[in-house]
Each structure stands twice: as structure tokens, then as C-alpha cells.
VEXVO-337198 format. One line per field, with one value per residue (C-alpha): x, y, z; residue number from 1; residue in one letter. Coordinates in Angstrom, 1 decimal, decimal comma. Example, Ala and Ser with C-alpha at 12.3 -4.5 7.8 and 13.67 -1.06 7.14 Angstrom:
% VEXVO-337198
c1 = (12,3	13,7)
c2 = (-4,5	-1,1)
c3 = (7,8	7,1)
nr = (1	2)
rest = (A	S)
This chain:
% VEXVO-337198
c1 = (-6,6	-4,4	-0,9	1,0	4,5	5,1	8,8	11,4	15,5	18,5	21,5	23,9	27,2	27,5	30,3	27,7	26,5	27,7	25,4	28,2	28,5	28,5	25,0	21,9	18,4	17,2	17,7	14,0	12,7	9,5	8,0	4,7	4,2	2,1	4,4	3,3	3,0	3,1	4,3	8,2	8,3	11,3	13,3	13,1	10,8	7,0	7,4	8,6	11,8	12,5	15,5	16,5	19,9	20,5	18,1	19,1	17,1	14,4	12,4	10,6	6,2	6,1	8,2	7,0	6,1	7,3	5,0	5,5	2,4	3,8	2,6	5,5	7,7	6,4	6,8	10,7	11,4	10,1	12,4	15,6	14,8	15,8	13,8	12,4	11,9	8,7	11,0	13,7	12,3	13,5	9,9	7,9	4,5	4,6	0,8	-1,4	-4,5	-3,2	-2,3	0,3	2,4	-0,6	-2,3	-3,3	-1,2	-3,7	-5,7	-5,5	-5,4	-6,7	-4,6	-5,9	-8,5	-7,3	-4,1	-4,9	-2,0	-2,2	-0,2	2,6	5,2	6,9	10,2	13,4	15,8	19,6	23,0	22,2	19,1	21,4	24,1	21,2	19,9	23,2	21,9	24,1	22,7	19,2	19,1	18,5	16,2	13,9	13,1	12,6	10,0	8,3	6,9	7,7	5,8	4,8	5,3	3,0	2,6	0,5	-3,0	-4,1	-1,7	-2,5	-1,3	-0,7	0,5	0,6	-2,7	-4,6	-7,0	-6,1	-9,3	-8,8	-11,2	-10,3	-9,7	-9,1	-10,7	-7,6	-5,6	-1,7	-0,3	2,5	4,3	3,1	4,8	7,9	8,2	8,2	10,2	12,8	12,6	10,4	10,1	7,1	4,8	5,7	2,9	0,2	1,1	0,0	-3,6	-2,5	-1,9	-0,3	-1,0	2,2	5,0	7,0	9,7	7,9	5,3	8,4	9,9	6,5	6,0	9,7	8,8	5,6	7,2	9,8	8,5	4,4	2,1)
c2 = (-5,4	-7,2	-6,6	-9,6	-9,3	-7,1	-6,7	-5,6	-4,9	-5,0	-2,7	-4,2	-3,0	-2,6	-0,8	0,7	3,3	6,8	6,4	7,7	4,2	2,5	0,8	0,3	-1,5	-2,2	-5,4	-6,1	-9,6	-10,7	-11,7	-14,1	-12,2	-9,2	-6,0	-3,0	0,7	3,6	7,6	7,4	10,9	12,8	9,8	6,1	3,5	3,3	-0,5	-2,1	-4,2	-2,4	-0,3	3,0	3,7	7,0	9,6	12,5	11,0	8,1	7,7	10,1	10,8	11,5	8,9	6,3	3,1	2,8	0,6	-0,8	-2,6	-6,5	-6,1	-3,3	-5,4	-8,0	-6,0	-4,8	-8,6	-9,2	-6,0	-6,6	-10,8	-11,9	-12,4	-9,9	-11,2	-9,4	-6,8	-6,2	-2,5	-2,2	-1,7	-2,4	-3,3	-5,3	-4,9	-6,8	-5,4	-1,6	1,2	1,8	4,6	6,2	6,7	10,3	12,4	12,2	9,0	7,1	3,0	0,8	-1,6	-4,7	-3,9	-0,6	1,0	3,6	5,4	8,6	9,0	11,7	10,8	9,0	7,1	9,1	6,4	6,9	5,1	2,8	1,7	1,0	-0,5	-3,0	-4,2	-4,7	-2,9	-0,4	2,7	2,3	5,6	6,9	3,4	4,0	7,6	7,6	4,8	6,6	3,4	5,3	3,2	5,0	6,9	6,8	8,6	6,7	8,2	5,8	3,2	-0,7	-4,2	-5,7	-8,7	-10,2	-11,1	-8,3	-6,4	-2,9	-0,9	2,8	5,0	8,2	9,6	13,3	15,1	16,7	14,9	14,8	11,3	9,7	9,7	13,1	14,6	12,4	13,8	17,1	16,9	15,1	15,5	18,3	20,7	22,5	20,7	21,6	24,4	21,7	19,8	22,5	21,2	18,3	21,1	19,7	16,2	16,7	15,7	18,9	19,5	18,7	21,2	23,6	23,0	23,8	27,0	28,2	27,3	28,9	32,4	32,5	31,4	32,1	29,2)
c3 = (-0,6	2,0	3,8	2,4	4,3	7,0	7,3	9,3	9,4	12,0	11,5	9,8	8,3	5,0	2,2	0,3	2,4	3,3	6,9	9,3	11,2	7,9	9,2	7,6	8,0	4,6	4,2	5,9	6,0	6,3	10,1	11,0	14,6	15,5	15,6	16,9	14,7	16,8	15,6	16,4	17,1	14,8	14,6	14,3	12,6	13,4	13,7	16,9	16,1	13,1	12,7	10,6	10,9	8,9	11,0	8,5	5,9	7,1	9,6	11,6	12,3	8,3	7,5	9,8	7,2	3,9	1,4	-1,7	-3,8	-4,5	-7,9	-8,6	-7,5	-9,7	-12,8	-11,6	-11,7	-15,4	-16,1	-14,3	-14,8	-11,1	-8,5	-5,7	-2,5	0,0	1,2	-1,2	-1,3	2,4	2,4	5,9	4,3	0,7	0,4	-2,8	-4,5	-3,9	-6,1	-4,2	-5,9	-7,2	-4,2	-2,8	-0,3	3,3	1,8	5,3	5,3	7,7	8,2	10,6	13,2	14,6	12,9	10,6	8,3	6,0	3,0	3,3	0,1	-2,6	-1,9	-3,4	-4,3	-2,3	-3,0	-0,1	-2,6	-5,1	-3,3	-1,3	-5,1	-6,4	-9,8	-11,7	-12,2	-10,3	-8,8	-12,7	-13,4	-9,9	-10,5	-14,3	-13,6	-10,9	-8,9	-5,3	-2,9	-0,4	3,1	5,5	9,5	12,0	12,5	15,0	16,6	16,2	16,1	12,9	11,1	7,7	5,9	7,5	5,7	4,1	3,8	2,5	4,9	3,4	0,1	-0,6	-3,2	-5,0	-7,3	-5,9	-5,7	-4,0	-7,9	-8,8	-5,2	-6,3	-9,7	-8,7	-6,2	-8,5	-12,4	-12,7	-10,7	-12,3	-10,8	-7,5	-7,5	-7,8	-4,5	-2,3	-3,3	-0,7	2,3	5,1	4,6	2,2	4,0	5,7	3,1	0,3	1,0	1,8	-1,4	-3,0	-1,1	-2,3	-5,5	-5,7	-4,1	-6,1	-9,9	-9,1	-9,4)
nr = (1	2	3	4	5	6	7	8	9	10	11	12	13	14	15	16	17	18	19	20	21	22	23	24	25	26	27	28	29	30	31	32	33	34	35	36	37	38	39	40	41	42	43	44	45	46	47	48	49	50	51	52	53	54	55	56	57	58	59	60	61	62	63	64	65	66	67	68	69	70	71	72	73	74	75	76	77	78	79	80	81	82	83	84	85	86	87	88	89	90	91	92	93	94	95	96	97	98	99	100	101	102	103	104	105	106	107	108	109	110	111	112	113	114	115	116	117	118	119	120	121	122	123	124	125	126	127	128	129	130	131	132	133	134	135	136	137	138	139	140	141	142	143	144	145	146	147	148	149	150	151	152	153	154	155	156	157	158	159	160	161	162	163	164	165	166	167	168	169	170	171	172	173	174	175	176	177	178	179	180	181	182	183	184	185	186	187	188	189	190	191	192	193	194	195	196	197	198	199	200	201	202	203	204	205	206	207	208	209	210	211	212	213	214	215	216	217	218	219)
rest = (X	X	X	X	X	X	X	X	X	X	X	X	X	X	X	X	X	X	X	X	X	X	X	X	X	X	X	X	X	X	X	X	X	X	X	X	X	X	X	X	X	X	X	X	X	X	X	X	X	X	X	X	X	X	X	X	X	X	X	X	X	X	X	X	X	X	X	X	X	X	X	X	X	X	X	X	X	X	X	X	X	X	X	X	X	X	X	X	X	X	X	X	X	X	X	X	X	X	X	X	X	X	X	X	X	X	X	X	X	X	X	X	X	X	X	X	X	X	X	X	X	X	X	X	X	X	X	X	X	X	X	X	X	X	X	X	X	X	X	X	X	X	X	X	X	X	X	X	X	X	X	X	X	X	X	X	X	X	X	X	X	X	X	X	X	X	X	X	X	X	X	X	X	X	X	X	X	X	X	X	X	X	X	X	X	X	X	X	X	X	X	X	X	X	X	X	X	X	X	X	X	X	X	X	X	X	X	X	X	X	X	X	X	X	X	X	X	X	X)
């Protein structure tokens, strides 16, 4: 398992996005330096030089790094027949060899020599997704195929770069996965009782949509 792009994006302005500014930064393009990933606090990206322009919805500790497994993106270029560049996700790590969507909320990567992540979330697609790709309806196409990626805080801050080594140190016993938080948080709703197995790795909302849920309909 290896980081094969680590990538990062500049504001730019763009008519597809309802950001206030009109800004956005995910069009993220792959770098050959070291960049730095530290917790941003309640805003921003974890990666130096990278940029998140709409704070209400990215960004953020639990939202720090968004990854997407190359091999997804692989089989979204058999299915839309165009090619996906490392990136095109507006994701910060396209990583090879990882289950990437299927991995377990708090399962913590170590990324290089030092930088360890943990597993908060799947990715819920937004018009500025679908404006970036250029593909008519892809908010429906994204969520009925489920392939999240995933959204990952910083554990322990590190240096990293592209062809490092992804090691995962720490798999939790339950079963709740990136996609299975997504799906319930999305398209069906019933599952939302069985996240809370993932306790406060979840990330914040999705753990407050599951306790709403839970008081409201049991579990």
C-alpha cells in the first residue's frame, strides 16, 4: 500500500459553485515535494499549501485529508470512458493497494515515517463536485455507487510525499465503514443506529445525526 499522488489546490474562481466568493480548491494537482499535515483546527486544510475555500462544509480537524483509492478512480474511468487524472477527486491523497471506501471509521494510517491519520467519514458529493467533473447528473451517479473515499483527522503530524508507505496500525473491531457511514447518512437512513458502534471516532455530525435518529425512532 503506497501514497501514489499527494495533491494539492489554489482558489480559483469558478461559475459552478455557490461558495460565497465564487472560489474553490478542488482542482488539486499532484506535487513531487514534501508537504507538511498538521490538525487545522475548525477550519482549513491539514496540508500546507493546500486550500479549502468553502469553511461551511470542508475542512476542519475531522475533515483534515480527503482520500480516494486510485483503483476507484480507475473503475469511474472504464464507466464514464475519459480519463481521470491523480486528483480529479479534489482528493489530497490518491493512494494504490487500499480499500479505500471500505475502510473502518478510527482505522488510523501511517502514512511515511511519522504522520498517522484516523478515519472519520465518507465524501458526500456537492454541486461544486459536479460542476469540477463536468458530468450531468453526478451528484445521483457518486452516491448511488457509494465509492466515498475517505476523511481523515491527523493523529500525529508528519512530513510526507508521494511513494511513501501507507501502513494501517489500527483497525477497530466493529464493522462501520467509510460507505456504510455515507449510506446512512444519505440514502438510508436506517442504518444510522449502527454507526454509533464507531463512537466518537465518527465524525461530529454524523454521530449527531445518529443519536437524533436513535432517540427519536429507537435503535
Amino acid at each position: 500500500m503506497r501514497l501514489l499522488s499527494l495533491n494539492l489546490g489554489r482558489a480559483v474562481a469558478v461559475p459552478y459553485t455557490d461558495q460565497p466568493q465564487g472560489l474553490t480548491g478542488i482542482d488539486k494537482r499532484p506535487v513531487d515535494h514534501p508537504v507538511l499535515v498538521t490538525a487545522p483546527g475548525p477550519k482549513g486544510s491539514g496540508l500546507a499549501g493546500d486550500t479549502v475555500c468553502d469553511l461551511r462544509h470542508h475542512g476542519g480537524d475531522d475533515q483534515a485529508v480527503y482520500a480516494v483509492a486510485r483503483e476507484d478512480l480507475d473503475a469511474w474511468e472504464r464507466e464514464l470512458g475519459r480519463p481521470l487524472a491523480n486528483g480529479s477527486f479534489g482528493e489530497n491523497l490518491t493512494t494504490e493497494g487500499l480499500d479505500v471506501s471500505d475502510a473502518l471509521i478510527g482505522e488510523r494510517w501511517q502514512v511515511g515515517a511519522g504522520l498517522v491519520l484516523e478515519v472519520t467519514g465518507g465524501r458526500i458529493p456537492c454541486r461544486t463536485f459536479q460542476g469540477h467533473l463536468g458530468e450531468r447528473g453526478w451528484v445521483k451517479r457518486f452516491t448511488q455507487k457509494g465509492a466515498t473515499g475517505a476523511y481523515l483527522r491527523v493523529i500525529v503530524p508528519g512530513e510526507i510525499r508521494a511513494g511513501d508507505a501507507i501502513r494501517v496500525v489500527h483497525r477497530p473491531a466493529h464493522g462501520v465503514t467509510a460507505r456504510m457511514e455515507f449510506r446512512a447518512t444519505t440514502t438510508e437512513r436506517d442504518l444510522l443506529p449502527r454507526l454509533l458502534d464507531a463512537g466518537a471516532a465518527l465524525h461530529p455530525e454524523a454521530l449527531a445525526q445518529a443519536r437524533k435518529y436513535v432517540a427519536r425512532h429507537g435503535g
